[in-house]
C-alpha positions in Angstrom: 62.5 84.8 274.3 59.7 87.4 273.2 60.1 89.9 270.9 61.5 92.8 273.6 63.9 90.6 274.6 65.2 89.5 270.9 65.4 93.4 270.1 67.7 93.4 273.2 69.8 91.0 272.2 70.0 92.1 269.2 71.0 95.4 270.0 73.7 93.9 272.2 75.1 91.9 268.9 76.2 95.2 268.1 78.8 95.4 270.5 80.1 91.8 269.8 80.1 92.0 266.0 83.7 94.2 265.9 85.4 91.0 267.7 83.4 88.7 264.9 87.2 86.8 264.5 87.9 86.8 267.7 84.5 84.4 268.0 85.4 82.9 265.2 88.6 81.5 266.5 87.1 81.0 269.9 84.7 78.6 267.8 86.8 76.5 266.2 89.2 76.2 268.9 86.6 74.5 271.0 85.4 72.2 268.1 89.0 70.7 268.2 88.8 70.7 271.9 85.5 68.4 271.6 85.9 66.6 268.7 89.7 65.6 269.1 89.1 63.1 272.3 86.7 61.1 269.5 90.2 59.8 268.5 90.5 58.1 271.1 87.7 54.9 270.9 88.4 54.8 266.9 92.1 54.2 267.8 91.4 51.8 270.1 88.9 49.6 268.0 91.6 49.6 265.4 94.2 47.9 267.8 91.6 45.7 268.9 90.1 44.6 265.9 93.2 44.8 263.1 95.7 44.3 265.7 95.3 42.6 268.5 93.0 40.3 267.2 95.1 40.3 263.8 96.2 36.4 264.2 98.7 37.0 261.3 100.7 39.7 263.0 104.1 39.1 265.0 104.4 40.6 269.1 106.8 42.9 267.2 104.9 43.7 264.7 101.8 44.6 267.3 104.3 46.0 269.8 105.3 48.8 266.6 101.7 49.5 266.1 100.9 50.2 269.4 103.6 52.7 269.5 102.7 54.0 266.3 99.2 54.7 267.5 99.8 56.0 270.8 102.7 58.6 269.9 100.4 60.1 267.1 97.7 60.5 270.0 100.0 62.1 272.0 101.4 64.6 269.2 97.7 65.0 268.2 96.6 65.8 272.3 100.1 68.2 272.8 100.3 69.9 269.3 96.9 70.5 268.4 94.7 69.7 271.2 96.4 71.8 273.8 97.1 75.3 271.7 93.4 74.6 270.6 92.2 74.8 274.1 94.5 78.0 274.9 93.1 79.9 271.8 89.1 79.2 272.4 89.4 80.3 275.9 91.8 83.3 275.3 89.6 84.6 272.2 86.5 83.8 273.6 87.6 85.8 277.1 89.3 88.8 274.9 85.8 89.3 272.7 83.6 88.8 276.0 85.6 91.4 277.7 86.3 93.9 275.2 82.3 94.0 274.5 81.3 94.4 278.0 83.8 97.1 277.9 82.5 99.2 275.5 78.9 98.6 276.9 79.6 99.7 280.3 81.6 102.7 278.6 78.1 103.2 276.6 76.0 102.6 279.3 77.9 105.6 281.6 77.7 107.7 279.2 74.2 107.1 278.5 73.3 107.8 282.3 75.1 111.2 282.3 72.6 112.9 279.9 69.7 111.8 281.8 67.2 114.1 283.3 67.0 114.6 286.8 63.6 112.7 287.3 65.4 109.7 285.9 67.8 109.8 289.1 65.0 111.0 291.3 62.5 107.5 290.3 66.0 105.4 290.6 68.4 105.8 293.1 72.0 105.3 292.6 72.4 101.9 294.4 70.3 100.3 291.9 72.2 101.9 289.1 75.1 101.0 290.3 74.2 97.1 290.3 72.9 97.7 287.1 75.5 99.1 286.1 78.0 97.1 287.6 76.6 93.5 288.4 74.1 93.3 285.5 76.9 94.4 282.5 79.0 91.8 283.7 76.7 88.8 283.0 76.6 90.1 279.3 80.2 88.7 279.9 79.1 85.3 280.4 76.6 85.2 277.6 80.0 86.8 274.9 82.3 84.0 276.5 79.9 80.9 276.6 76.5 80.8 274.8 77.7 82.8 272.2 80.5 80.1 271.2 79.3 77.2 272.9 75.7 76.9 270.7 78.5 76.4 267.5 80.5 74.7 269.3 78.1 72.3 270.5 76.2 72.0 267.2 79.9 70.8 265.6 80.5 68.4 268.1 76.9 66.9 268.0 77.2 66.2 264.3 80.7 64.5 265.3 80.4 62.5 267.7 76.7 60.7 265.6 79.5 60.5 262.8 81.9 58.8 265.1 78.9 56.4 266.4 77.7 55.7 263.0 81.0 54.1 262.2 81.3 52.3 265.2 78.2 50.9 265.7 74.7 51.8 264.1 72.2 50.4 266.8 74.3 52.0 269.6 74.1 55.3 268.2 70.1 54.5 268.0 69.8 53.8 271.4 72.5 57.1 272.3 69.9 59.2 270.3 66.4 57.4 271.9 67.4 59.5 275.1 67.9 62.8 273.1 63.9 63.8 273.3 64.0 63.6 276.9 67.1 65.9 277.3 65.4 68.5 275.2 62.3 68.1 277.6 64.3 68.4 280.7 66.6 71.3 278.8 63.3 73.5 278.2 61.7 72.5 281.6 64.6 74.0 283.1 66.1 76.7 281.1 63.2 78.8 281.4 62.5 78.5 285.1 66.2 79.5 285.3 65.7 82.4 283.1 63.1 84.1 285.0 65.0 83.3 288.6 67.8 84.7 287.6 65.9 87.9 286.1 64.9 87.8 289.6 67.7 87.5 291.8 69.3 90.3 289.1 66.4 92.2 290.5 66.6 91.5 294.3 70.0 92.5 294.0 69.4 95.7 292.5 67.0 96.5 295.6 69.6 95.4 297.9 72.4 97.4 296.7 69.9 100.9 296.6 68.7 99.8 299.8 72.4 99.7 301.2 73.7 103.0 299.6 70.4 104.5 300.9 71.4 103.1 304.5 75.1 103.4 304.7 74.7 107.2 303.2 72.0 108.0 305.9 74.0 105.9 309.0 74.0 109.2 311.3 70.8 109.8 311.1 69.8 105.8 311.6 72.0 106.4 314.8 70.2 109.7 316.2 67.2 107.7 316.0 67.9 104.2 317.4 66.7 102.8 314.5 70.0 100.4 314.1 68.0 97.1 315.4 64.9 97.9 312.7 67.2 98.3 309.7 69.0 95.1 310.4 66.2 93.0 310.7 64.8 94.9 307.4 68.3 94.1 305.9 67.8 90.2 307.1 64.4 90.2 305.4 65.8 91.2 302.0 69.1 88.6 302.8 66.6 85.9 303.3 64.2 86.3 300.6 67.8 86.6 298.3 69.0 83.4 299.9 65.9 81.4 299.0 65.5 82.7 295.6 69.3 81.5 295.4 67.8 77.8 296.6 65.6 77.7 293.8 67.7 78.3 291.2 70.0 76.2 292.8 67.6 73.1 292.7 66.6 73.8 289.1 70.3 73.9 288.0 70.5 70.3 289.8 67.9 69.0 287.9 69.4 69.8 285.2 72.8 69.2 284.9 72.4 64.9 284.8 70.1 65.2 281.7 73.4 67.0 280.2 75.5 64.8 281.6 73.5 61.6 280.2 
């Protein structure tokens, strides 16, 4: 991001720092939600290795430490995995919300005590998108890049500890395919970025180009002008649908780099 756009985001911090704890909790819900499925190949390497293979041990004995292990998973998945899960998503959808509701709140307010030449150079179909369509992507950002970058950086750092102690060249090789998931992540991301600013800006158009239309539809009917305005409308629809496409494809290309 440049420097206008880091001052943005910084000034939208300000309406997310009052639900800091909210975050907080959002955050370390979803590092239990990531990290607590890593039980899972530890346990079973220890019944495979100390138990199964264990020549010494009884079928009883083997039979007890099989139950053993797998009802301390299950307690593990239904008492802490499972609340952990319910509190990120309802703290991280309680801070998200509550921010973009005090910065639409803002934001009205903010348009009220502009001049008239504002509202004269804009008119009020783009303002209502912006007002509207735009805030609620702030929304998205609050509830999942917000909690997902600590999440993620947690769960990174796990799961490398997890492979270390299972097996040292297999974690080399997981990590030998790291570089080219950052190369794929910042091919992507930024093509992303600036279709999305995009289609944020083709809707804009849309939505003052609608209001404009719907407002003036007697006067598009005393002039026969219905047939114009609809292939004008079609125009706009298309060009929307392709930019749609390409974001589309670049979200494709991306997603099995983060799968791998």
């Amino acid at each position: 991001m440049g420097p206008s756009s880091w001052r943005y985001f910084l000034r939208f911090l300000r309406y997310v720092r009052p639900y800091t704890g909210l975050l907080v909790l959002a955050v370390l819900g979803g590092v239990i939600k990531f990290t607590i499925p890593l039980l899972v190949p530890q346990v079973t390497r220890y019944l495979l290795d100390d138990v199964f293979l264990l020549t010494s041990m009884t079928p009883a004995q083997r039979f007890e430490q099989v139950l053993i292990c797998t009802g301390a998973l299950a307690a593990v998945f239904v008492f802490v995995y499972g609340p952990a899960v319910y509190v990120r998503h309802l703290c991280a959808d309680k801070a998200s919300h509550k921010a973009v509701f005090a910065l639409r709140c803002d934001l009205f307010e903010k348009l009220l005590h502009m001049s008239s030449d504002f509202f004269v150079n804009n008119n009020s179909g783009q303002l209502v998108s912006r007002l509207v369509s735009d805030v609620q992507l702030a929304q998205n950002l609050v509830g999942s890049a917000l909690t997902n970058t600590w999440m993620d950086m947690v769960a990174v750092g796990a799961i490398l500890w997890f492979l270390n102690r299972l097996d040292l060249p297999t974690a080399a090789v997981a990590l030998a395919s790291f570089p080219l998931y950052i190369f794929f992540f910042r091919y992507c991301s930024g093509r992303i970025r600036n279709i999305t600013t995009q289609i944020q800006e083709e809707l804009a158009q849309m939505a003052g180009a609608l209001n404009e239309r719907i407002a003036a539809n007697q006067l598009i009917q005393a002039f026969v002008r219905e047939e114009m305005e609809a292939r004008s409308f079609r125009r706009r629809s298309q060009q929307h649908f392709q930019t749609n496409m390409r974001r589309i494809t670049l979200q494709g290309l991306n997603r099995p780099s983060q799968g791998y």
